[in-house]
Every structure is written in structure tokens, then in C-alpha cells.
C-alpha positions as CSV (number, residue, x, y, z in Angstrom):
1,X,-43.1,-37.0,48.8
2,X,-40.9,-33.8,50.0
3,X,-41.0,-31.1,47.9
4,X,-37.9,-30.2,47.9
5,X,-36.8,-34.2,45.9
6,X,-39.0,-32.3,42.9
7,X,-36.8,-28.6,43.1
8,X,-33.5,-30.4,43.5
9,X,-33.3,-31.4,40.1
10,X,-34.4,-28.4,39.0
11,X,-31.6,-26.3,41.1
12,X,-29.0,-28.6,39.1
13,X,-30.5,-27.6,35.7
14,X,-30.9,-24.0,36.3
15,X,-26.9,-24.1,38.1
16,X,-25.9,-25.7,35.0
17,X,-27.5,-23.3,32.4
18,X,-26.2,-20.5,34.2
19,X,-22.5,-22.5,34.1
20,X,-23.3,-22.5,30.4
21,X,-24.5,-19.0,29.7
22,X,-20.9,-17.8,31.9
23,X,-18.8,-19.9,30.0
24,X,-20.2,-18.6,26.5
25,X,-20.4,-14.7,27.4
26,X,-16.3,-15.1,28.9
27,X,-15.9,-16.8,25.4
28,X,-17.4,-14.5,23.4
29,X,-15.8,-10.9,25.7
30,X,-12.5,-12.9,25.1
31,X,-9.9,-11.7,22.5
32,X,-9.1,-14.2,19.0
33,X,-7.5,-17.3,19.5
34,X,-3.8,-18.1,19.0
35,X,-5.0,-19.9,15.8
36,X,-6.9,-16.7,14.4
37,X,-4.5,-14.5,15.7
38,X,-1.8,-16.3,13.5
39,X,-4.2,-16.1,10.6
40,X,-4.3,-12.4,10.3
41,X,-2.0,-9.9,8.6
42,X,-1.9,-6.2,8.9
43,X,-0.8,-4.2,6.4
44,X,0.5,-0.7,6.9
45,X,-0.1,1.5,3.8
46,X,0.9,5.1,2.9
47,X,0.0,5.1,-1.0
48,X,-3.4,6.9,-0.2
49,X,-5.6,8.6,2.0
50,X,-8.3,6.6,3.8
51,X,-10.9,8.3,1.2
52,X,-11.9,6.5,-1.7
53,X,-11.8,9.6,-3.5
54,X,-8.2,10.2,-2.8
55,X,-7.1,6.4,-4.1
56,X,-5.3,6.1,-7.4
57,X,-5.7,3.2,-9.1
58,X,-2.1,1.6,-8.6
59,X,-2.9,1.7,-4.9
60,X,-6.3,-0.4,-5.4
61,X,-4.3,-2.7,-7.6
62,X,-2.0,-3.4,-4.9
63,X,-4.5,-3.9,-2.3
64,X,-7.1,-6.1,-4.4
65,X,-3.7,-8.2,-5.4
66,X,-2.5,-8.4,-1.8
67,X,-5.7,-9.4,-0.7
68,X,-6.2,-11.8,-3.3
69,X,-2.2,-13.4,-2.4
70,X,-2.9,-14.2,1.2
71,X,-6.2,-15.4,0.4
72,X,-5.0,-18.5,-1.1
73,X,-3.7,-19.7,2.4
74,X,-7.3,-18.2,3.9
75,X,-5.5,-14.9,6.0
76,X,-7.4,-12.2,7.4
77,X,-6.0,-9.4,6.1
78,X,-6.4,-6.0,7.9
79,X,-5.0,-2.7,6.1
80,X,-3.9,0.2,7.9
81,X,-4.1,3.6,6.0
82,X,-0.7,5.8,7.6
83,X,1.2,8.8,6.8
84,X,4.0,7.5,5.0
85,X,6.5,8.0,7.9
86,X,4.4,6.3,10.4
87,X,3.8,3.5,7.9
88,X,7.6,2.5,8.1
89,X,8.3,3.0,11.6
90,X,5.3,1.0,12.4
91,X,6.5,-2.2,10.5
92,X,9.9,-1.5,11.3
93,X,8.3,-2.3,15.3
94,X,6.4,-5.4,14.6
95,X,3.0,-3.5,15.6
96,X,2.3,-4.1,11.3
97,X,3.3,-7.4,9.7
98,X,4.6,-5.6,6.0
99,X,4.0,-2.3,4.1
100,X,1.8,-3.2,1.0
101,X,4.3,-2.0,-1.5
102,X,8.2,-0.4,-1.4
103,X,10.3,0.1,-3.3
104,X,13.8,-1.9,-2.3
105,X,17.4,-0.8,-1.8
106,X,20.0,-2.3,-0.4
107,X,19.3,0.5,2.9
108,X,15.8,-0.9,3.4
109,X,17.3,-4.2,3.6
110,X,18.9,-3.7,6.6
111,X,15.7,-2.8,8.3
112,X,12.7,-4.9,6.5
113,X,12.5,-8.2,5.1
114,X,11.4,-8.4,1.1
115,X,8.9,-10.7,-1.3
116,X,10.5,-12.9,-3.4
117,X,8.2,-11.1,-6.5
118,X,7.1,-7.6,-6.8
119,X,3.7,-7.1,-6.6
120,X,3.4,-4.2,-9.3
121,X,6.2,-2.9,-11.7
122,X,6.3,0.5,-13.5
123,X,8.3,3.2,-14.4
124,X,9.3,6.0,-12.8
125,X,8.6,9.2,-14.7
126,X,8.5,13.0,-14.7
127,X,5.6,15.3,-15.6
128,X,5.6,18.3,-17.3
129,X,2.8,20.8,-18.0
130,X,2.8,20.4,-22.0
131,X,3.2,24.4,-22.4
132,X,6.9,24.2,-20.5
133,X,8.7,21.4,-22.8
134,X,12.1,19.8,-20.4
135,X,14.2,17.6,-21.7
136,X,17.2,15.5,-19.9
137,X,19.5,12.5,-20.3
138,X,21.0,12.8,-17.0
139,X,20.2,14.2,-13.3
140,X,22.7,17.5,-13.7
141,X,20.2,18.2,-16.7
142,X,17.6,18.9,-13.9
143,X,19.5,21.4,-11.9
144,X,17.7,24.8,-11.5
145,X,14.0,23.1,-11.6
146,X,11.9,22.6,-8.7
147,X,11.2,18.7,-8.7
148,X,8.1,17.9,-6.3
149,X,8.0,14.4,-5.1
150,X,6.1,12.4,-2.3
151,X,7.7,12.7,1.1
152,X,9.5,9.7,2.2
153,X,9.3,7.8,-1.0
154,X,12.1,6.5,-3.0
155,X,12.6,6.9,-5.9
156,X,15.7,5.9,-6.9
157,X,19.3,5.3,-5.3
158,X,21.3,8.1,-7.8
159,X,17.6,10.3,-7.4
160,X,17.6,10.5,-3.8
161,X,21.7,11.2,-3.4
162,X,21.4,14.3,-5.5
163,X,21.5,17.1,-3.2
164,X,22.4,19.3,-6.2
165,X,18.6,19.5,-7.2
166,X,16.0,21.5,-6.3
167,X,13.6,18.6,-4.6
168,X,10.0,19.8,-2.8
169,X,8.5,17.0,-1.1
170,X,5.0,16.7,-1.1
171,X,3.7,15.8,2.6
172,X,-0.9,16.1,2.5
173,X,-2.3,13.2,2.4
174,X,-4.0,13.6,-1.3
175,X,-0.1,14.7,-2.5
176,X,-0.9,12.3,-5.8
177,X,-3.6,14.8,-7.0
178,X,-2.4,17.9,-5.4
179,X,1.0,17.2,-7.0
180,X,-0.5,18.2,-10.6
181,X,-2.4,21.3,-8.8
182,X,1.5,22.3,-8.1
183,X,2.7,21.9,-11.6
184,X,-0.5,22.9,-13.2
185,X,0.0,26.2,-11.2
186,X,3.6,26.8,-11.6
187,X,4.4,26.3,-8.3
188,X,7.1,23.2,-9.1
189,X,8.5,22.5,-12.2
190,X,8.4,18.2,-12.8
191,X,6.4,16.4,-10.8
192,X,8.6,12.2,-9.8
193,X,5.5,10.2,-9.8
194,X,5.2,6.0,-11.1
195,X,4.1,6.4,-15.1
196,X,0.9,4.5,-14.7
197,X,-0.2,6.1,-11.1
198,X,0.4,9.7,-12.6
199,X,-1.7,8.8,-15.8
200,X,-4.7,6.9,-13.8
201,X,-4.6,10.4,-11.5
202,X,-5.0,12.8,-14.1
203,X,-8.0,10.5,-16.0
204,X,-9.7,10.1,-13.0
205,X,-8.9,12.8,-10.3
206,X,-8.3,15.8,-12.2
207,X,-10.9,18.0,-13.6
208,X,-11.7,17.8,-17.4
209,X,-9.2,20.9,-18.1
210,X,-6.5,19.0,-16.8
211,X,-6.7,16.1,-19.2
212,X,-4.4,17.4,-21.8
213,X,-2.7,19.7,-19.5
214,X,0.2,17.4,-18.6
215,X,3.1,15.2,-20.8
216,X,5.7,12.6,-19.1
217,X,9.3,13.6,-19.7
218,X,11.2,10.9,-21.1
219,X,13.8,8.8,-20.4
220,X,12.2,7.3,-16.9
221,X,14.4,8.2,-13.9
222,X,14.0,4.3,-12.9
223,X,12.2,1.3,-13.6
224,X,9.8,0.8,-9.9
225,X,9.1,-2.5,-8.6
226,X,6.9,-2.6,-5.7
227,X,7.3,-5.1,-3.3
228,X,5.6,-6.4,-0.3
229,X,8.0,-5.4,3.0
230,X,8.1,-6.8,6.1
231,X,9.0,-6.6,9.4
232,X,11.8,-8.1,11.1
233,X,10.1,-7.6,14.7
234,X,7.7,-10.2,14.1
235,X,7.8,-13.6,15.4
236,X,6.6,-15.3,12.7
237,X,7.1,-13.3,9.6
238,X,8.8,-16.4,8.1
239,X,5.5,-18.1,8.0
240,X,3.6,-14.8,6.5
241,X,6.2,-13.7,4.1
242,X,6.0,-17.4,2.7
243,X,2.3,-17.0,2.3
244,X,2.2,-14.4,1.0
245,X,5.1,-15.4,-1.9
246,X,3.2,-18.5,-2.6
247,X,0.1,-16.6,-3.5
248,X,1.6,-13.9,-5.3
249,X,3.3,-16.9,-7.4
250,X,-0.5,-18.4,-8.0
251,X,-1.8,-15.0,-8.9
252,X,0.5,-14.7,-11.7
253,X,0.4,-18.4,-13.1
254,X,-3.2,-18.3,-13.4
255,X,-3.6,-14.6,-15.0
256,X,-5.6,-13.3,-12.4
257,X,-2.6,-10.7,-11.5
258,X,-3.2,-9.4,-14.8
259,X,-6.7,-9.1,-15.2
260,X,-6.6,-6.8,-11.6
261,X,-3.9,-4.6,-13.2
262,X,-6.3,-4.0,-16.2
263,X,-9.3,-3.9,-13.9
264,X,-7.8,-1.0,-12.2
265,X,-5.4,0.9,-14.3
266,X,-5.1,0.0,-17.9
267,X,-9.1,1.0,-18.7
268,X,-8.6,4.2,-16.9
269,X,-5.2,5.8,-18.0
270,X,-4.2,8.9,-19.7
271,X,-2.1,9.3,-22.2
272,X,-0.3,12.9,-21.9
């Protein structure tokens, strides 16, 4: 018999296997699919610094409940750690799906689309050191005192008209612990921060001096709720806001929403 009748099957099953070992290397080089590319979300945040260290515990909440949301219609979620400026623009482009917590106003409305629930509520507070008692009932009280506040954040609609005060903003990327280093120092005299971020800060980021340094300023300037925000540039945001509303709904029904806040927050605050 000619040799070659025993190598000809043997071309067709090496041609084959190299066919197959292509096909699966071009497969595996090759970006997601349209499928998986639909089940991810990215999420631009500007509440902390990449560092675990520089975290407070409101922003964990927010991500561990966000997280938990979209998981209940099986997203990928992907966050992105920004400077606060950057954050916006970015979702404000499409290049991020929403901004894992803002605060809304008929402005940012324009721009961004909104949950249907916040995902955290809380109040809006000042801090004072303890040894430099303020009081106030309304903004004009506040005139003549150097207010520091994150850069780019709102804080509330009559708050961030008032060109009559005295505001520093506070840009660094650890401005929720370097905020108290300001006060504690003299430098500024309130600090606008949320109630329960400020008091989670100065348990768990501030050094053991500091504990009973600090006292919140009553009334609150405004009651915060924190909402997912998203972007108007993306195709189907519809679909991912909706997710996302659903599972934010069966978060709350069930308790777990709750049981994150306490996990994060309520074990570890202050109480200046």
C-alpha cells in the first residue's frame, strides 16, 4: 500500500487541530461579548481615595450596597476611584455608566439621570472643635467663619448660593480626614461634612487625641440623600438604571440594606 494513504489521514487531523487551536487563541485575545459587555456597569466614584486606609465607612456602605443591587440581576460591576471633578465629567460622557452616590438638584438633572431610591440618607452637619462653641439658626449666622468643605460636592441649594460666606474647599484626595487636621489646627473654623461620615472618620481615622476633640453644630444645614446618578450618554442606561432600582428595592424589603449600614457605620461611630 502507498505510504502516503497512511499520512493523509493524518495531515487532516493535524490541519484540523491546528484550525482548532487558531479558532480558540482568536477567541480567547478577543474582547467580551455584546452579552457580557451589556452585563457590566462601571461606577465612577470620588467619595474616597483608592487606599483602603483613606475609605470612610459611608463610602464602603455605598459600594457594598451598590454591589449587592446590581447583583440581583447578575452585573459585573467595575468601580472607578476619580477625583471628584473627573468623576462627573466622566459620566456626564458615557465613558462611566453612574456615579455611586450624589446628591440631586434640580441642576444635576439637566445633566444626569437619578434612582428612583437613595441609596444612603443622612444629615448634613457642621463640626466644631469642642473648645470654640458656634451656634446658628440661619446661613448669615455663619458669616466671618472659615467653612471647609469637599471640592465639588453639594451640599445644599441655599449652602452652595451663599457667596456671603467664607467657604475653603478641600481638594487632596484624603480631604475627609485632613478636613479635621484643618479644624483641629485652627486653620478653618466648621468643617460641612454628612453626620454619620464625619463621626465614622473621627472613630476610625483620627488618632486617639482626636476622639473627643470635635462636637457637630446643630441644626443640620440639610438632610443628604445619596443617589445612584447616571449618565445620559449611554445607550442603554434605561436597562441599567432599572436594574439597579429593582435591586435597591429588594435590598430594602428584605433588611439586608440595613444590616450593611450597621455593618459599616453604626458599630464604628463617634459621638462628639
Amino acid at each position: 500500500m502507498n505510504q502516503n494513504a497512511f499520512c493523509r489521514p493524518l495531515h487532516k487531523v493535524q490541519s484540523l487541530a491546528i484550525t482548532l487551536l487558531m479558532v480558540c487563541s482568536t477567541s480567547a485575545l478577543a474582547g467580551p461579548t455584546d452579552t457580557e459587555q451589556k452585563s457590566r456597569v462601571c461606577i465612577a466614584t470620588s467619595a474616597y481615595h483608592t487606599s483602603t486606609a483613606q475609605q470612610s465607612g459611608l463610602s464602603e456602605a455605598m459600594e457594598r450596597i451598590i454591589s449587592e443591587a446590581y447583583a440581583y440581576s447578575n452585573y459585573q460591576v467595575e468601580f472607578r476611584a476619580l477625583p471628584h471633578k473627573r468623576a462627573l465629567q466622566e459620566v456626564l460622557l458615557g465613558q462611566c455608566d453612574m456615579m455611586g452616590g450624589a446628591i440631586y438638584s434640580d441642576k444635576r438633572a439637566e445633566s444626569y439621570l437619578f434612582s428612583k431610591e437613595p441609596i444612603a440618607e443622612t444629615d448634613v452637619v457642621l463640626f466644631t472643635r469642642k473648645d470654640n462653641p458656634i451656634s446658628w439658626t440661619k446661613l448669615e449666622d455663619l458669616v466671618g467663619y472659615r467653612i471647609g468643605y469637599g471640592d465639588g460636592h453639594t451640599v445644599s441649594e441655599e449652602f452652595d448660593q451663599a457667596d456671603y460666606l467664607t467657604k475653603i474647599p478641600i481638594a487632596s484626595d484624603n480631604r475627609n480626614t485632613q478636613i479635621f487636621y484643618l479644624l483641629a489646627s485652627g486653620r478653618i473654623d466648621l468643617a460641612v461634612m454628612a453626620e454619620l461620615q464625619g463621626r465614622y472618620i473621627i472613630a476610625t481615622r483620627l488618632p486617639t487625641e482626636y476622639k473627643n476633640f470635635f462636637t457637630v453644630v446643630q441644626p443640620p444645614i440639610s438632610h443628604m440623600k445619596v443617589y445612584g446618578m447616571f449618565s445620559r450618554a449611554v445607550s442603554d442606561v434605561e436597562r441599567k438604571m432599572a436594574a439597579f432600582d429593582q435591586g435597591l428595592e429588594a435590598l430594602k424589603a428584605s433588611g439586608e440594606m440595613d444590616k450593611i449600614i450597621e455593618e459599616y457605620i453604626e458599630r464604628n461611630i463617634a459621638q462628639p
